[in-house]
C-alpha positions in Angstrom: -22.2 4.3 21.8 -18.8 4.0 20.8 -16.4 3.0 24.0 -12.7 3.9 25.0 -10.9 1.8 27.2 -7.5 2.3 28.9 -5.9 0.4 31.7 -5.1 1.4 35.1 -2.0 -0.7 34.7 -0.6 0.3 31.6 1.3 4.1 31.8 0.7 4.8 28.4 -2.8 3.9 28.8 -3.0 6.3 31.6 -1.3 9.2 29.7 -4.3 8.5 27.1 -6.9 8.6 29.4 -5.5 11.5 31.1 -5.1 13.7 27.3 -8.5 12.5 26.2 -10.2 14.1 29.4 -8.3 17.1 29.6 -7.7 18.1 25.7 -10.6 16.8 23.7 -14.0 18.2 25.2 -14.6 15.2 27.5 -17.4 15.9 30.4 -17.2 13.6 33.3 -20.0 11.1 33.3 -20.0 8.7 36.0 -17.5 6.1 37.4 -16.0 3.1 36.5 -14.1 0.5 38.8 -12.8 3.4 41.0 -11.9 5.5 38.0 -14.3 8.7 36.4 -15.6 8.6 33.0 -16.3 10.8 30.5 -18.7 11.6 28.1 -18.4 13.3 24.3 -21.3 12.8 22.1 -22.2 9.0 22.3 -18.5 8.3 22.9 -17.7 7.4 26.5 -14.1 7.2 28.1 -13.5 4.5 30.8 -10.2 3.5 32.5 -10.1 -0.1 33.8 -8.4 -1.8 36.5 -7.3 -5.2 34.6 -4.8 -5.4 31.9 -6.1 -4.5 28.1 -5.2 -8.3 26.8 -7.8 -9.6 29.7 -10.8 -7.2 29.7 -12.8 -9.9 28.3 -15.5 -8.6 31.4 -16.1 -5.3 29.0 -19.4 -6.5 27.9 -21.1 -7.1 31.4 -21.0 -3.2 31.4 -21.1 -2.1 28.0 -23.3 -2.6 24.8 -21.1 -0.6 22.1 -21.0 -0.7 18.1 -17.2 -1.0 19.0 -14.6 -1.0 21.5 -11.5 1.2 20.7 -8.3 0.8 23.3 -6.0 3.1 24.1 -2.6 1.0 25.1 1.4 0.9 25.6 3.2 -1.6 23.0 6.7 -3.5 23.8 9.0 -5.2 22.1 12.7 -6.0 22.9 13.6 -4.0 20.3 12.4 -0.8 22.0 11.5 0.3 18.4 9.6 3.8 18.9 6.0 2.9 16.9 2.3 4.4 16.1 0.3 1.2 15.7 -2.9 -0.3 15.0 -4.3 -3.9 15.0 -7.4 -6.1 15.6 -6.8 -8.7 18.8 -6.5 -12.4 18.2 -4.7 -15.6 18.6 -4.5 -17.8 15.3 -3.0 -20.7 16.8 -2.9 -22.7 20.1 -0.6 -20.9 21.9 -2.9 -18.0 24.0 0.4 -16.4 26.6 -1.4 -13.2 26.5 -4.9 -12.9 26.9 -8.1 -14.9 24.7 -8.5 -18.2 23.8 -6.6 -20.3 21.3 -7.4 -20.4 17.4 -9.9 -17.4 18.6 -10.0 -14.0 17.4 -11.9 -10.6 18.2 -14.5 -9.1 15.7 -12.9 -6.5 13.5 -14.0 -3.0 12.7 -11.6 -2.3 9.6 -13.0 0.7 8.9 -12.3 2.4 12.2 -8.6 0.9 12.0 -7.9 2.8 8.7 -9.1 5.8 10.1 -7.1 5.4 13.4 -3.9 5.1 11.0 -4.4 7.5 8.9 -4.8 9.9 12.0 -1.9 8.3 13.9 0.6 8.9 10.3 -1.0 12.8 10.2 -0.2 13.2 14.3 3.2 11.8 13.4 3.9 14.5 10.8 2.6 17.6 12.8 4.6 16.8 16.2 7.8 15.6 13.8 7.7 12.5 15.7 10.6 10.0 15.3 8.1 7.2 14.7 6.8 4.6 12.8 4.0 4.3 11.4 2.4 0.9 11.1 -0.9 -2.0 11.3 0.7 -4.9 13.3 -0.4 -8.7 12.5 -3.7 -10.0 15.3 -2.3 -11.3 18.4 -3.3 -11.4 22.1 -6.8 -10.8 23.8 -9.3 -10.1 24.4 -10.7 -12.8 21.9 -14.5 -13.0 23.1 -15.9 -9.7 23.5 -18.8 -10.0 21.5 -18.3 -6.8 19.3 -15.7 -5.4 17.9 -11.9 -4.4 19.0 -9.5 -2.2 18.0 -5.9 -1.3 19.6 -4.2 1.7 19.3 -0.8 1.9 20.6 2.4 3.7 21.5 5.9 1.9 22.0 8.1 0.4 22.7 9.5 1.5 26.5 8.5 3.7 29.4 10.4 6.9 27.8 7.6 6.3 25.0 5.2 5.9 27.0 5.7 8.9 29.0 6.6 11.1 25.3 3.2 13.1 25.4 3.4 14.2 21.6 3.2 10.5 20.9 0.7 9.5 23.3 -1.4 12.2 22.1 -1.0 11.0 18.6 -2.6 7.6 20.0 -5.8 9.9 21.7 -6.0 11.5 18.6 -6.3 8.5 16.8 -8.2 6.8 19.4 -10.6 9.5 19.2 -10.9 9.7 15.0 -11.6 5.5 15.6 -14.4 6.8 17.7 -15.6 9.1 15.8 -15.6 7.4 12.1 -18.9 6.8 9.5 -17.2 6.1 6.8 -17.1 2.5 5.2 -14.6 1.0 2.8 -13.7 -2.0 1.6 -12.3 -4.8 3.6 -10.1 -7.7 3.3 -8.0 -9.4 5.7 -4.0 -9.5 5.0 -1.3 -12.5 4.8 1.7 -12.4 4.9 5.0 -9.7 6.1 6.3 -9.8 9.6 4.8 -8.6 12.5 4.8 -5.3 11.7 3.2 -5.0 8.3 4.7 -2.5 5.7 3.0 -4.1 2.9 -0.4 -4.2 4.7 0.3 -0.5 6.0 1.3 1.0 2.7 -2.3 -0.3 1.0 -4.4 1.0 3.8 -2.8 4.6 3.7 -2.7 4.9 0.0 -5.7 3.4 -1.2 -9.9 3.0 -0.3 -9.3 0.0 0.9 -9.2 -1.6 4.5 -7.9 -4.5 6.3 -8.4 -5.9 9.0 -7.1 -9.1 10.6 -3.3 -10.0 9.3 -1.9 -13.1 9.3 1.6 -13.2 9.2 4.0 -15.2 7.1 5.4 -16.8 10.2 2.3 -17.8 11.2 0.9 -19.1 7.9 1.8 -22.7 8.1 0.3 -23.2 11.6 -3.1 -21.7 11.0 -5.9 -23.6 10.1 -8.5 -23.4 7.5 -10.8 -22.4 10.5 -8.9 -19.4 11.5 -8.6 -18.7 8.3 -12.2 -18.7 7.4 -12.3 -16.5 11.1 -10.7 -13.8 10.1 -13.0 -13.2 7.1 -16.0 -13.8 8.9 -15.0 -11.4 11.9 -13.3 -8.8 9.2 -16.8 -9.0 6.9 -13.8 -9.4 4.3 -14.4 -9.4 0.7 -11.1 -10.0 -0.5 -7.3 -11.5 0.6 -4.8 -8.7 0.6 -1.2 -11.2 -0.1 1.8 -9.9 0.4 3.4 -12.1 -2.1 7.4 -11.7 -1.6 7.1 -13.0 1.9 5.4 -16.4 1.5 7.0 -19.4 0.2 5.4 -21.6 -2.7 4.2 -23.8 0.0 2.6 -21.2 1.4 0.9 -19.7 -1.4 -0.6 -22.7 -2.8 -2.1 -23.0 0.8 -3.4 -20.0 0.1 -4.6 -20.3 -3.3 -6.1 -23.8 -2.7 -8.2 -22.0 0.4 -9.2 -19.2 -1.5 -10.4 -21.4 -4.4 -12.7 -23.4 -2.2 -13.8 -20.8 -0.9 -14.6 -18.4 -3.6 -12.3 -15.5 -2.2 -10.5 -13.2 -4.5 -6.8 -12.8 -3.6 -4.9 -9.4 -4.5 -1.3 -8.1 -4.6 -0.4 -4.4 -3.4 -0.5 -3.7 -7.7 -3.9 -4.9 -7.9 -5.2 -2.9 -5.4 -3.5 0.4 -6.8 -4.6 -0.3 -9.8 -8.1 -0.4 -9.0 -7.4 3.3 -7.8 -5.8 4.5 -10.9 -7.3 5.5 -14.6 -6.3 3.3 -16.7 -5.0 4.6 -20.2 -4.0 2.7 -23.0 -1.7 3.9 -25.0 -1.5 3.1 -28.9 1.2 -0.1 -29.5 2.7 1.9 -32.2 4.0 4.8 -30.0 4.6 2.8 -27.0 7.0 0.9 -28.9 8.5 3.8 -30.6 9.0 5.3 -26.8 10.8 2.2 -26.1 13.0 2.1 -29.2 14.2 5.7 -28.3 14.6 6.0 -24.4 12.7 3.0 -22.4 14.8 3.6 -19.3 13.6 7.4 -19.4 10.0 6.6 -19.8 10.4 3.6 -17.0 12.3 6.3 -14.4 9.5 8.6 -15.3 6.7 6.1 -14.5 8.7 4.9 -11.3 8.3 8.5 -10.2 4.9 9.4 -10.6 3.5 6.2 -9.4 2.4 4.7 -12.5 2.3 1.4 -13.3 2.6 0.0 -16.8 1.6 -3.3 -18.5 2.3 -3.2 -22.2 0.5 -0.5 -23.8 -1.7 0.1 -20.7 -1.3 2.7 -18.1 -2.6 3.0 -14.7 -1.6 6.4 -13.2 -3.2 9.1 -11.2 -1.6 12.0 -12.7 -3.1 13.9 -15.6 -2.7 12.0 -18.7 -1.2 15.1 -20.5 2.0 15.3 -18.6 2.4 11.3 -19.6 2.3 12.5 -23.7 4.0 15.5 -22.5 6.8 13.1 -21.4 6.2 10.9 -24.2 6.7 13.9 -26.8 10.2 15.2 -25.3 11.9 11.6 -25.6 10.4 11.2 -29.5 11.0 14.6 -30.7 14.0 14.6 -32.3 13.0 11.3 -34.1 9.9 12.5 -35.6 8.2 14.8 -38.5 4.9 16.1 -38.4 3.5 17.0 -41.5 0.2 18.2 -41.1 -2.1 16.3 -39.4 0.3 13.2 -39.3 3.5 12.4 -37.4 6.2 10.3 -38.8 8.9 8.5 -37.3 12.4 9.0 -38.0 15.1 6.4 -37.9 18.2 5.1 -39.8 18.7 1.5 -41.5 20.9 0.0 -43.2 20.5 0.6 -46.9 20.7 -3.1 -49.4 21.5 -0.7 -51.9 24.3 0.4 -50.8 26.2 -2.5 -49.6 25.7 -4.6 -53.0 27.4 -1.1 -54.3 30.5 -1.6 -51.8 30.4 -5.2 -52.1 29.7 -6.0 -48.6 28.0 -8.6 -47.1 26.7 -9.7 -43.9 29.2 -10.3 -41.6 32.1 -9.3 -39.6 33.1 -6.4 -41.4 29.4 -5.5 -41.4 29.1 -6.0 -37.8 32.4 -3.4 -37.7 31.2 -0.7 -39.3 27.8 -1.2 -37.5 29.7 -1.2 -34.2 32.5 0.8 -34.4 31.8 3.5 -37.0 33.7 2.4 -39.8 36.0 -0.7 -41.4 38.0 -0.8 -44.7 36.5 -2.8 -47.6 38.9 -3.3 -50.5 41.2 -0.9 -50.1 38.2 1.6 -49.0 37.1 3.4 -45.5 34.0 3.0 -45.5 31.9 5.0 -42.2 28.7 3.8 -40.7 26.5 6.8 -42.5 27.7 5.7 -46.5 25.7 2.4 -46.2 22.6 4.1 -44.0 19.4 5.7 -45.2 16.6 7.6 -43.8 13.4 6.5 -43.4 10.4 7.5 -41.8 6.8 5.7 -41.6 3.9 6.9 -40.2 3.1 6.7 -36.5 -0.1 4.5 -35.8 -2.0 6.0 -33.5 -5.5 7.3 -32.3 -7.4 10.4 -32.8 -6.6 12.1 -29.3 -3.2 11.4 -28.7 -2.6 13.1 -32.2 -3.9 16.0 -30.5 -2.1 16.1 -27.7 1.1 15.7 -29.2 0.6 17.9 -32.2 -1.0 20.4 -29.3 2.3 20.0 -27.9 4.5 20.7 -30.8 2.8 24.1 -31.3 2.0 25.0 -28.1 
């Protein structure tokens, strides 16, 4: 059994609880603390009387694989948000709800699929919303499985917008509903509300759970550390580095080292969803010779990511030696089965002939086009010469690029 909760106190909560039993093919069931529940499959729907942040008392009535909670958010900001995050206090301080330095078990997996739902809901009622995992913080710390919150924000007039509180019993529902299993690590660093964190989780396999953020990193504890892995079943630390300070990372480095944790950046995780294709040195370096900022913008744009020679992409790796023909074309020959490259350089030859030497006059004619050398104009093109070499590379690429000269 998978359990809902919403509060009696919380209006959004209410709005969820009222949505979920009306919309979503709910049957009453029974009663809770003066309040009916309702029944779908092995997913039951309560409403409780206490606040969310103190239904530590959940598990004197419950034995579930996982709570999910259906709540209100607020910040001064009265930013309108869709978000998602595990319960927890990571230092002493415990204002709202748990205990200190004590955090909730964490079902990653149900998270991810509660966001991914939430950014969907968000698209089909054109809400004007963000989308977003927020670090752990608050209670209920010691229910003894685990906690998810879903929530809508940040004011009353949110609370009370009924395309965005049914984008939160949609998601609540999805969390509810989920099987599927993915990888999980717990996240460290951003600000409360965690772009970074967010942006990995929606575009990748991966999950994560507990977050720790960057303001928080210098108070926490090995312990807490060690915590949130145990209570995420992480297998990896999702950094995200631009918001931590050397001091920082080295805390986290040294941890992760005794530890035997792997850490990641948001690249490293992409890359692990990409193929990876390497590309022969020979024509990389030709590309770069003859348009690099093209071929960068190009990989920018398609959400490749290059190191050297090697590409990690997920588009097909024809339209990359498409793109990689039209900026060499008009620098190369293909004779047959072999492709030259084209360029210009500066011919020995011919300067001992005009008696020039390097230099500034040289440099002149190089730069600006042309400079007079006793008595004579000489241009840029009378000391040049073509010469073309052929173009190292392998078997297939060949193909594809002489495919794409006679296609």
């Amino acid at each position: 059994m998978i359990v809902i909760v919403t509060s009696q106190q919380d209006i959004a909560g209410r709005n969820i609880y009222k949505i979920l039993s009306s919309e979503f093919g709910f049957e009453k069931h029974g009663e809770f603390e003066g309040m009916p529940t309702y029944r779908k499959g092995n997913i039951l729907l309560i409403s409780t009387k206490k606040k969310l942040i103190e239904a530590e008392h959940l598990d004197e009535f419950f034995n579930p694989k996982y709570y999910v909670f259906g709540s209100r958010h607020r910040s001064k900001s009265n930013e309108r948000t869709l978000t998602v995050h595990v319960p927890g206090n990571l230092t002493e301080e415990a204002i709202l709800g748990g205990k200190p330095k004590s955090l909730a078990y964490c079902n990653a997996d149900a998270m991810k699929t509660a966001l991914i739902e939430l950014k969907k809901a968000k698209e089909e009622y054109n809400l004007n919303y963000s989308v977003s995992l927020e670090a752990t913080h608050h209670g209920p710390t010691e229910l003894k499985k685990p906690v998810l919150f879903i929530e809508v924000g940040s004011d009353e007039e949110a609370w009370n917008d009924m395309n965005a509180v049914r984008a939160v019993a949609r998601a609540c529902l999805k969390a509810a509903e989920n099987t599927e299993k993915f990888k999980k690590g717990i996240g460290i660093g951003g600000h409360h509300y965690a772009p970074r964190h967010t942006e990995v989780v929606l575009s990748t396999r991966f999950a994560i759970g507990h977050i720790i953020p960057s303001y928080a990193v210098d108070k926490v504890d090995e312990e807490v550390i060690k915590l949130a892995i145990e209570k995420t079943g992480a297998e990896f630390i999702f950094v995200d580095y631009k918001s931590l300070n050397s001091r920082q990372m080295k805390k986290i480095k040294e941890f992760a080292k005794k530890y035997g944790i792997k850490i990641f950046k948001e690249r490293d995780l992409k890359k692990m969803e990409m193929k990876r294709i390497e590309i022969s040195q020979d024509l990389i370096k030709i590309v770069k010779k003859v348009d690099e900022n093209g071929f960068k913008k190009f990989m920018k744009e398609n959400g490749c990511i290059v190191e050297g020679n090697v590409v990690y992409t997920n588009i097909d790796e024809r339209k990359i030696y498409k793109k990689i023909f039209d900026i060499i074309k008009e620098r190369v020959l293909i004779e047959g089965d072999k492709i030259f490259f084209v360029e210009e350089k500066v011919d020995l030859n011919k300067l001992n002939e005009f008696g020039i030497k390097p230099g500034k006059i040289l440099g002149e004619i190089i730069n600006k086009g042309a400079a007079e050398v006793n008595g004579k104009l000489i241009k840029r093109e009378d000391i040049r010469k073509r010469v073309k070499r052929e173009v190292k590379i392998k078997e297939h690429e060949k193909i594809l690029i002489l495919g794409e000269k006679h296609g």
